[in-house]
N, C-alpha and C positions, 0 to 999 in steps of 0.2 A: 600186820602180816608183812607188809612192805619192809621192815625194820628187818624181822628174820631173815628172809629173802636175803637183804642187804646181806647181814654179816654170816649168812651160811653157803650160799650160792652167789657171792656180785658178780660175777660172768652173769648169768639168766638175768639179775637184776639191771642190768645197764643196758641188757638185750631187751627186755619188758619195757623199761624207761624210753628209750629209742624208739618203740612203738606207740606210747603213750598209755603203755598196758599197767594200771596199779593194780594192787590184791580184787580194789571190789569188781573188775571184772574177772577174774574166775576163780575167787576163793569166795565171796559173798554167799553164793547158794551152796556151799561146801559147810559154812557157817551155821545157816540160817535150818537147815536140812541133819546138819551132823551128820551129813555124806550119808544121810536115807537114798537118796537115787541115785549115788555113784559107784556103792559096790556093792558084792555078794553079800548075803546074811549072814553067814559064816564070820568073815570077816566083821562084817560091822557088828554083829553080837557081842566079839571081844572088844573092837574098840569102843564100846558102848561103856561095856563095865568099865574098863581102863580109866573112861570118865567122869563114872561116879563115882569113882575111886580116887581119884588123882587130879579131876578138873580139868580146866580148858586148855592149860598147857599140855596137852595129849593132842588135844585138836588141833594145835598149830603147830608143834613136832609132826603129826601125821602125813599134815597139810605140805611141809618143809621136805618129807618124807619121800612123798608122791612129785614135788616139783620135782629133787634131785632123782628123783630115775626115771621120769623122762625130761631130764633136763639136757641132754644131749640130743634127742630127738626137736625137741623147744627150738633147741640153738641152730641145728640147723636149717631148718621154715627159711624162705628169704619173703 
């Protein structure tokens, strides 16, 4: 995950790096869960299917997804 990070968002990634923050703290249980406790059922019912449809590359688009919008919010934290 750290990879995607890198070449889709390196602002938040160098921002993450400077705090000593990699994916497995707060993509790990994002993972391990397929985002069961982080959103509406709604939503996770499509990206459910999306994924047995298409595989893990869904999950980490999603995951890239969710970084980039609140990736501005991220950036600012001091």
């Amino acid at each position: 995950m750290d990879v995607y990070v890198y070449n889709n968002l390196p602002d938040l990634h160098f921002y993450l790096k400077r705090y000593d923050l990699n994916a497995q703290c707060y993509a790990l249980s994002w993972f391990l869960t397929l985002y069961s406790q982080q959103l509406p059922k709604t939503i996770l019912n499509k990206l459910w299917i999306l994924f047995l449809i298409k595989g893990w590359k869904v999950i980490i688009k999603f995951g890239i997804s969710l970084l980039f919008a609140f990736q501005h919010d991220i950036l600012m934290k001091n």
